[in-house]
N, CA, C and O atoms as a MOPAC input file, in Angstrom:
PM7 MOZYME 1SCF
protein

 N   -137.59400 1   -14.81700 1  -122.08800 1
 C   -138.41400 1   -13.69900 1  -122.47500 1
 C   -137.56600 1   -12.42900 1  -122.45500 1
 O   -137.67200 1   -11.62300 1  -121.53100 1
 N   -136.90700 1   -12.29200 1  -123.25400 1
 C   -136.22100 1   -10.70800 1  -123.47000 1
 C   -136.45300 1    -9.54600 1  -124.24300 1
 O   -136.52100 1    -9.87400 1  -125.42800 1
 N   -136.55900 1    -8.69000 1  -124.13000 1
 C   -137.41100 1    -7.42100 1  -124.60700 1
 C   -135.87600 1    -6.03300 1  -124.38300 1
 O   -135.15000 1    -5.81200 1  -123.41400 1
 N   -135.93400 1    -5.39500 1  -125.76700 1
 C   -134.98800 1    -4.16500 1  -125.43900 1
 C   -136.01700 1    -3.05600 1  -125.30800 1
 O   -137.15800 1    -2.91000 1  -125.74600 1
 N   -135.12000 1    -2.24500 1  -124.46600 1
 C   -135.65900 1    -0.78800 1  -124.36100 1
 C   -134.92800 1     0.32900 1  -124.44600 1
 O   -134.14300 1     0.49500 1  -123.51300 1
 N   -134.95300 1     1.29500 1  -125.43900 1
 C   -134.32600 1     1.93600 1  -125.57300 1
 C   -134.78300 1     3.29900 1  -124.31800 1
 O   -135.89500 1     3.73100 1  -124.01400 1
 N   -133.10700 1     3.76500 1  -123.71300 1
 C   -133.25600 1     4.51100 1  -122.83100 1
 C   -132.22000 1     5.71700 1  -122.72400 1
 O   -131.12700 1     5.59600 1  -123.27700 1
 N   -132.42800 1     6.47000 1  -122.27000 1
 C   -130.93400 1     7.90000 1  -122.29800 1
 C   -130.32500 1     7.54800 1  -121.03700 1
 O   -130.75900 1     6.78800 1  -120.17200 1
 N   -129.31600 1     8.17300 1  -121.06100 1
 C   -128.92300 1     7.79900 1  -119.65700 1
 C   -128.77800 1     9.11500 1  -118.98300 1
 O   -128.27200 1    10.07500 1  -119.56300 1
 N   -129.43000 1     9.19300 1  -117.17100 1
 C   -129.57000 1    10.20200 1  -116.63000 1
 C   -128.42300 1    11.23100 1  -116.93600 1
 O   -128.57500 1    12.31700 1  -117.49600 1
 N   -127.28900 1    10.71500 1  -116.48600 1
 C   -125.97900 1    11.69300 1  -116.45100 1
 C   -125.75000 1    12.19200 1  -117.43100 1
 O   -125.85200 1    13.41800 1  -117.40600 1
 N   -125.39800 1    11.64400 1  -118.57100 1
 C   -124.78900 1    12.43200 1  -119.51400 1
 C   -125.93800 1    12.77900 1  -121.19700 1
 O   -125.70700 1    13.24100 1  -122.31500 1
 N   -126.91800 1    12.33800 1  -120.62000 1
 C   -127.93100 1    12.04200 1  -121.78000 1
 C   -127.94600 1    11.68900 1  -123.16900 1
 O   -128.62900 1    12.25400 1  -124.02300 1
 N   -126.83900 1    10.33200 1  -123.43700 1
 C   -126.91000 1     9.82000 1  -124.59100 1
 C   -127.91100 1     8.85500 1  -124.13000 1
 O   -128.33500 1     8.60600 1  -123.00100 1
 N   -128.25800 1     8.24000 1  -125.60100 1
 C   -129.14900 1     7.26700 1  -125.75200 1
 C   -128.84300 1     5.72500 1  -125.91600 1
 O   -127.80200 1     5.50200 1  -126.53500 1
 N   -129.35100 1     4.92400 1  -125.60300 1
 C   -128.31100 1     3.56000 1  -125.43900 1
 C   -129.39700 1     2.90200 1  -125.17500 1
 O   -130.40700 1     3.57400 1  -124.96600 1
 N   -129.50300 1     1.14000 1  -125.10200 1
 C   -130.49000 1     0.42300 1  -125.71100 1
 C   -130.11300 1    -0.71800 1  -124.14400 1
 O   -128.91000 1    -0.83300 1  -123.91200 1
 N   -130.91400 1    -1.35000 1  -123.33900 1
 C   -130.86200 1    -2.54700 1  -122.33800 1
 C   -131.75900 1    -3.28800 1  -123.41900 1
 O   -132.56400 1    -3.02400 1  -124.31200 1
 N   -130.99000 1    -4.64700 1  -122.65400 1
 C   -131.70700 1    -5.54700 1  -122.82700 1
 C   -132.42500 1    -6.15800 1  -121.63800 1
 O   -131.65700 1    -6.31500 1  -120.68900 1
 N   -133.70600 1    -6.56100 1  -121.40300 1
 C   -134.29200 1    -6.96800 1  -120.28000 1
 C   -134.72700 1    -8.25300 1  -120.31100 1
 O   -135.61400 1    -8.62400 1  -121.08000 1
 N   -134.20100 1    -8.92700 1  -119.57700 1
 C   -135.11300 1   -10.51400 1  -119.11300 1
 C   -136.30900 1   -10.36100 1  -118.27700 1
 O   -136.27200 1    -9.61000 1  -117.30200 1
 N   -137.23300 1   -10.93300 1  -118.54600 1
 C   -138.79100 1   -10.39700 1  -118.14400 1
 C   -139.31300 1   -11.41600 1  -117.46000 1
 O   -140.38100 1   -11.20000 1  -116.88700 1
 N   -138.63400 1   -12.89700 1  -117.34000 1
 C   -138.90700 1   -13.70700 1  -117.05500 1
 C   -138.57900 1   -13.48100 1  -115.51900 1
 O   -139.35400 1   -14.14400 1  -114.83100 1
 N   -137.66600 1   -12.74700 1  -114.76500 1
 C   -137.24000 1   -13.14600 1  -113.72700 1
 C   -138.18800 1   -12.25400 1  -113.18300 1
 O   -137.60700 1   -11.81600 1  -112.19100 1
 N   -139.58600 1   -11.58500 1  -113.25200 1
 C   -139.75200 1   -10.71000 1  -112.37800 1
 C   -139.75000 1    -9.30000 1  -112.14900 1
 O   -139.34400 1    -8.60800 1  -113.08200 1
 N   -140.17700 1    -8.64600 1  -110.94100 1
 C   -139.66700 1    -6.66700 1  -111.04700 1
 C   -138.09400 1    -7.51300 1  -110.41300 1
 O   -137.80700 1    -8.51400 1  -109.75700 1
 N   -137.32100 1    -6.25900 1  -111.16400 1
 C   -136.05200 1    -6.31900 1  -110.52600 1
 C   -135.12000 1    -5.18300 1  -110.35800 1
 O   -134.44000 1    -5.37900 1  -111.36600 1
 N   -134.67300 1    -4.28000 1  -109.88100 1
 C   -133.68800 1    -3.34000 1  -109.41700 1
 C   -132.71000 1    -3.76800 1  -109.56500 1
 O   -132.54600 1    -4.91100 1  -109.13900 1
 N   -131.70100 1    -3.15600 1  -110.16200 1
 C   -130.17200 1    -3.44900 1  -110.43600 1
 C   -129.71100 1    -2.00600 1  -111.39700 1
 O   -130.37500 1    -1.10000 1  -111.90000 1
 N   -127.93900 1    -2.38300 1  -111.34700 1
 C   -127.05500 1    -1.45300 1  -111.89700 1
 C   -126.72800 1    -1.70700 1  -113.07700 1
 O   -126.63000 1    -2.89200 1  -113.39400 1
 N   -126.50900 1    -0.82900 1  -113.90600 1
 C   -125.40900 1    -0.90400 1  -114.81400 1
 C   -124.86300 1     0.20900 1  -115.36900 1
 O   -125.55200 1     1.18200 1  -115.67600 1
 N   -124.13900 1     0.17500 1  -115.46500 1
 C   -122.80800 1     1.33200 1  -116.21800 1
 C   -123.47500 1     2.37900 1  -117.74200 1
 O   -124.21300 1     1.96500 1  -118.63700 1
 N   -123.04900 1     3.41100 1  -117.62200 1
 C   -123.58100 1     3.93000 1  -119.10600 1
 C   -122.61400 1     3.77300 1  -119.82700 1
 O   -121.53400 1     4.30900 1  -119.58100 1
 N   -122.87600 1     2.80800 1  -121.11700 1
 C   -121.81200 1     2.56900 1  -122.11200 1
 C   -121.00700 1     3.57500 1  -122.39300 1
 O   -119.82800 1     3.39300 1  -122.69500 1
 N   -121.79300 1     5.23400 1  -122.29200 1
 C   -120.75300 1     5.98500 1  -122.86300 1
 C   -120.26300 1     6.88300 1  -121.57800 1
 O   -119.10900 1     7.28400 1  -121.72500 1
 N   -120.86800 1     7.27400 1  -120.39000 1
 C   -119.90200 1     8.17800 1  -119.49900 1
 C   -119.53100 1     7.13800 1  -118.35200 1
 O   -118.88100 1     7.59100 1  -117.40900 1
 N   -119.92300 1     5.60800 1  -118.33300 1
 C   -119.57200 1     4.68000 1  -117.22900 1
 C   -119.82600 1     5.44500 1  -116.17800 1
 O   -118.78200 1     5.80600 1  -115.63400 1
 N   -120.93400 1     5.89800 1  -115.59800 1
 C   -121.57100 1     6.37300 1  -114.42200 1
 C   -122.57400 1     5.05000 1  -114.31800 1
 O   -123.09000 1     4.40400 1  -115.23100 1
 N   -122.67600 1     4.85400 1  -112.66100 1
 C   -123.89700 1     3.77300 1  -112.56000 1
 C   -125.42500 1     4.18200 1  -112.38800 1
 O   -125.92300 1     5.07700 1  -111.70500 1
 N   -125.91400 1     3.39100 1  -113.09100 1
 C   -127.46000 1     3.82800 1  -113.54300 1
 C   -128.25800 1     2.79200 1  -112.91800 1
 O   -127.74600 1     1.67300 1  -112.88900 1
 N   -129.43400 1     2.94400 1  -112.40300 1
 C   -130.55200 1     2.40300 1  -111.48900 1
 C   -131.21700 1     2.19200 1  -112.09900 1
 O   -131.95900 1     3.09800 1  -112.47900 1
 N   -131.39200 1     0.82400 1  -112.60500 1
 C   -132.48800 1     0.34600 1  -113.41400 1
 C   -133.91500 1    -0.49400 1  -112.72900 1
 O   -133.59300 1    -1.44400 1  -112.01500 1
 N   -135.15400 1    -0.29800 1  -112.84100 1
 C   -135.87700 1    -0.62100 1  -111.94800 1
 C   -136.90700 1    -1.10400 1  -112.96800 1
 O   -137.55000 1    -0.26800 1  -113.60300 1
 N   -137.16300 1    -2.88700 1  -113.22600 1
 C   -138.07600 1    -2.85200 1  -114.15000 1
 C   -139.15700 1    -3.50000 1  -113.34700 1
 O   -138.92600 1    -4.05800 1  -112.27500 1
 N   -140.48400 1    -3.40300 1  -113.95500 1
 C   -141.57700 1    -3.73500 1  -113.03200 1
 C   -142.42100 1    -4.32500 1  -114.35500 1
 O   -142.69700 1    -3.73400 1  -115.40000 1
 N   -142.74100 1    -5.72200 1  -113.93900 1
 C   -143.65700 1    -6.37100 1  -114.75900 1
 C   -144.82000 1    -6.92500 1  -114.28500 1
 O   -144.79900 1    -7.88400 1  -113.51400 1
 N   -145.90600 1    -6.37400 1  -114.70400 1
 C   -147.47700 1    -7.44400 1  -114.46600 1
 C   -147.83000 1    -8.47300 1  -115.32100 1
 O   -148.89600 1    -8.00500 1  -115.72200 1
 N   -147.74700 1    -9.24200 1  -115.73700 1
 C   -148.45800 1   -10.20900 1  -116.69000 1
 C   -147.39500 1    -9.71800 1  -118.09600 1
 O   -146.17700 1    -9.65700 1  -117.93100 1
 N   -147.94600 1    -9.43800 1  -119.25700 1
 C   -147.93900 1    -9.06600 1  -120.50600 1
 C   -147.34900 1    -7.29800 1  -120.84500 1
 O   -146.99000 1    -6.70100 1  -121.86000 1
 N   -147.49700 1    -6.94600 1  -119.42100 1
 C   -147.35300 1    -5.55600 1  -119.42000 1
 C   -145.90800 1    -5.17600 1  -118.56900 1
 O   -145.56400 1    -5.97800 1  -117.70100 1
 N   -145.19900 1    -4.16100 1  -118.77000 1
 C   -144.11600 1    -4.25700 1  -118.42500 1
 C   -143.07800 1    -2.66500 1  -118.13200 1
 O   -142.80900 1    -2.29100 1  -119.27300 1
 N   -142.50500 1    -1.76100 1  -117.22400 1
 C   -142.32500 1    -0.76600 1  -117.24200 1
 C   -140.68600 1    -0.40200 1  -116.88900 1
 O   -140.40900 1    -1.05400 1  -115.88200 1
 N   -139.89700 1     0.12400 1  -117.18400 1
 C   -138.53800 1     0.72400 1  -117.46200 1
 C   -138.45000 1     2.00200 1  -116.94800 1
 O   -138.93500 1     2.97200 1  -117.53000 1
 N   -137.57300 1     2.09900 1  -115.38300 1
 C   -137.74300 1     3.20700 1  -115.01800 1
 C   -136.09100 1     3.04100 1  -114.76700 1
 O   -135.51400 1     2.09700 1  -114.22800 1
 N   -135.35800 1     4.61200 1  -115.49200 1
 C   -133.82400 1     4.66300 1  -115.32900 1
 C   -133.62500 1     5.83100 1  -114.52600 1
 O   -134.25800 1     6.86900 1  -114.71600 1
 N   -132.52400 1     5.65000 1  -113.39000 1
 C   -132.62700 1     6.77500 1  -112.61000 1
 C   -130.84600 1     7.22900 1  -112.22900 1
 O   -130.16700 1     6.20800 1  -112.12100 1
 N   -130.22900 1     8.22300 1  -112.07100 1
 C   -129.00000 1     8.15800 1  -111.40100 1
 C   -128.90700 1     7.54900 1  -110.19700 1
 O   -129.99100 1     7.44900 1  -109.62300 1
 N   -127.81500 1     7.03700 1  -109.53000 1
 C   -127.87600 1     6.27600 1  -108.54700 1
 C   -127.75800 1     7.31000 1  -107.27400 1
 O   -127.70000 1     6.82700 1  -106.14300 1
 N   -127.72400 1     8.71200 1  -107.45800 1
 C   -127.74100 1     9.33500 1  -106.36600 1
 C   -129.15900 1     9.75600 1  -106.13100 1
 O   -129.40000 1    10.07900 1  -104.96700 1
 N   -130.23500 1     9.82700 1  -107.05800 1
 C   -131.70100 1    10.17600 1  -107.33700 1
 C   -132.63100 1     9.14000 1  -106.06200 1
 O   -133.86000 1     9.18400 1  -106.00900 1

């Protein structure tokens, strides 16, 4: 079950696209901003059919 979401990234505020696996659950994790490679706090939270994308700096 994978779903993109397009998102900016806190630090430098370009725009850039995750891809999310939805199958595993809410899940918290990192990843890099393609364009200033600062690490970004990704926190996705899923109920059923419904599903939410929250991006944060990792010092936030």
């Amino acid at each position: 079950m994978l779903e993109t979401q397009a998102y900016t990234c806190p630090y430098c505020g370009e725009p850039a696209e995750a891809v999310l696996d939805l199958s595993g659950g809410d899940q918290s994790y990192y990843e890099d901003c393609p364009v200033c490679c600062r690490p970004i706090l990704f926190q996705l939270s899923t109920d059923g059919d419904q599903w939410s994308l929250d991006v944060r700096r990792e010092d936030d």
